[in-house]
C-alpha angles and dihedrals in degrees: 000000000000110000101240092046087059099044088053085049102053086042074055098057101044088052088050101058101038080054103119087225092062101041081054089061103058097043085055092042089055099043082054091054092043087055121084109179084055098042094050083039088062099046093048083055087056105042086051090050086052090054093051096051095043089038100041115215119355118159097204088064092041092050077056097045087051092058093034080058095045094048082051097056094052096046106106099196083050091046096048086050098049097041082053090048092050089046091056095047087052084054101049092039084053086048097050084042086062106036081043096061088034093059097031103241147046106314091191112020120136118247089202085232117141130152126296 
């Protein structure tokens, strides 16, 4: 990699990391690990999600899915990571907009490529 690429991405980085949006983030991210009633409300949400897509419909589980979703929803720990999430993925899709128009095309968009 050319030096002063390297150099502007590391710059990057550290940027990045000192953002407040970012710091937000972790410190939500790791309120949501250290709780556990959110944490194993969040894996009983998935393994019912699981059931209902190797078991097809199945309106018992979906009546489940509904309260899990709506435990989620009033989880305040769930809600705070989710709202920083959402707010760092609104700041590195506003980064990939400018270095996008700066370099005249799509800066992270997927070739689809992949291996065999």
């Amino acid at each position: 990699m050319e030096a002063n690429v390297e150099a502007a991405l590391r710059e990057f980085l550290d940027a990045l990391g000192e953002s407040e949006t970012y710091r937000r983030f972790v410190a939500a991210d790791e309120a949501l690990q250290e709780d556990a009633d959110a944490m194993a409300l969040l894996r009983e949400y998935q393994r019912k999600q699981q059931q209902m897509q190797r078991g097809g419909f199945d309106e018992s589980v979906m009546e489940e899915l509904k309260e899990l979703n709506s435990e989620l929803s009033n989880n305040e720990t769930i809600q705070r990571q989710q709202a920083a999430q959402a707010e760092l993925v609104d700041l590195l899709q506003q980064t990939n907009d400018v270095i996008s128009e700066e370099i005249g095309e799509e800066f992270a968009q997927s070739t689809g490529g992949g291996c065999c």
